[in-house]
N, C-alpha and C positions, 0 to 999 in steps of 0.2 A: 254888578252895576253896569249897564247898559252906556254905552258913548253917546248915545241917539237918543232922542228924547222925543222928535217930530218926524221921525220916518218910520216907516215902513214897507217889506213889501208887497204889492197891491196886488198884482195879478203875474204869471206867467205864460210863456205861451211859447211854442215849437212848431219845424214843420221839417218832418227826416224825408230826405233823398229818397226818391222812389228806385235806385237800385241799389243793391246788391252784391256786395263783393267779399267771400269769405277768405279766410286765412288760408285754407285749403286751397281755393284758385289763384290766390296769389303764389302758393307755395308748384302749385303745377307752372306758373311763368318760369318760376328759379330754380324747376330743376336740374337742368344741367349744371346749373353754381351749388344745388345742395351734393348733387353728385360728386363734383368734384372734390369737395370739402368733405365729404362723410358727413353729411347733416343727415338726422331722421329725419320724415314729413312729420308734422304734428310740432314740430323746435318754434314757430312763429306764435301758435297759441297759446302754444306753453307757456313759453316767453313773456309776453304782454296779456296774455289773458284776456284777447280782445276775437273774438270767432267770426263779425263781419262788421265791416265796416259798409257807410252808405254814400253812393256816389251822385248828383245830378246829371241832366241829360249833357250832353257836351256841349259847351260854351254857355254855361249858365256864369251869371257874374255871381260874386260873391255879394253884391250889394242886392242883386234879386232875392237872392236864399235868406240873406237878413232881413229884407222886408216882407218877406213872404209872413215869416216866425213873428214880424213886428204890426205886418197887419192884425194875425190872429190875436194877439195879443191883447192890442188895441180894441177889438169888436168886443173879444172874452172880459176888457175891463169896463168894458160901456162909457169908456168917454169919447170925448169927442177930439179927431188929433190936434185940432187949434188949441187946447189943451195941454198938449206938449211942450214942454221949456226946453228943453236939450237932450241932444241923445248920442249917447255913445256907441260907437263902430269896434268891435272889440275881436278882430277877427285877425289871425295870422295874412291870410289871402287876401288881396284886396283888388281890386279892378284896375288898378293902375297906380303909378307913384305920386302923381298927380292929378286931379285937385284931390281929395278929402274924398273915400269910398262914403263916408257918412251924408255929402251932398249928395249921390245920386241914391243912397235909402231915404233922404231928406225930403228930396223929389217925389220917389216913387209913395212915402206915404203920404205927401201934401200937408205936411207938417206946417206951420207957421213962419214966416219970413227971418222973424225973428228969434226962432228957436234956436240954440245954440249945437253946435255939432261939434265933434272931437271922433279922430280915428285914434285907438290907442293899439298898442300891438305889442304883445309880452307875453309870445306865447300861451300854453294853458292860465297863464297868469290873466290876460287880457281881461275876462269877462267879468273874473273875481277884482278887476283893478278897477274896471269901469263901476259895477256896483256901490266899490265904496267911495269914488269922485264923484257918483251922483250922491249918493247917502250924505254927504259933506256938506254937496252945495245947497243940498236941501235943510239939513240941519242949520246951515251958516243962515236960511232964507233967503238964498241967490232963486232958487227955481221952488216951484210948488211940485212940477210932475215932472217925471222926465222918463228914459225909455233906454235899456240897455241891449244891444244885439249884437251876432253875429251870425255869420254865415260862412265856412268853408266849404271852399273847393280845392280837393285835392286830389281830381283828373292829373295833372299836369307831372304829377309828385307819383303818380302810380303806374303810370303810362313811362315813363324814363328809364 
């Protein structure tokens, strides 16, 4: 038995970092710290299971890479973004502490005045939280459409 009776979802849509960062060349930054420790090279993949990660060009905002994933999105669902009821910012990174990362994706897709916006931030959790606060408000009949994104940058987090 379904909780949801009036949603679903409609379209998705992505847009991955044009570079490039394997576990490998991160593992050549650390190796003096693997060295020291007696670590093999290959303990990072092993580990996480993860062999490259994708980074944006430097000083990309997090609210760009969101909109980017939310434009395509938007063309791939063929509406129109006046359309839009609210959208959710569901991203660790965000452009600043202040105002709301989700005004300036709000912005960048010309979204509606009155669209509603929320940043949520809960880790890997975010995206999967944002989903079901929109599924809600759509079941409850607060919004007809609404629009879930993220965007990380984790230059900042790999460069350190």
């Amino acid at each position: 038995m379904s909780i949801y009776n009036n949603v679903c979802l409609h379209t998705y849509g992505y847009e991955l970092p044009p570079h490039v960062l394997s576990s490998d060349d991160i593992e050549q930054r650390l190796a003096s710290v693997y060295e020291r420790l007696k670590l093999p090279l290959g303990r990072l993949e092993m580990m996480s299971g993860i062999s490259e990660r994708r980074l944006w060009e430097p000083g990309t905002r997090p609210s760009k890479a969101a909109a980017r994933a939310g434009k395509k999105t938007i063309e791939k669902a063929e509406i129109d973004p006046q359309e839009i009821q609210c959208l959710f910012f569901t991203s660790v990174s965000r452009d600043m502490m202040e105002p709301a990362t989700a005004s300036f994706v709000h912005h960048f897709l010309g979204l509606p005045a009155d669209c509603l916006i929320f940043d949520i931030s809960n880790a890997c959790l975010g995206f999967l939280d944002g989903m079901v606060m929109l599924a809600n408000m759509i079941e409850l009949g607060q919004v007809d459409n609404g629009l879930v994104v993220s965007g990380e940058t984790a230059e900042e987090l790999i460069n350190s």
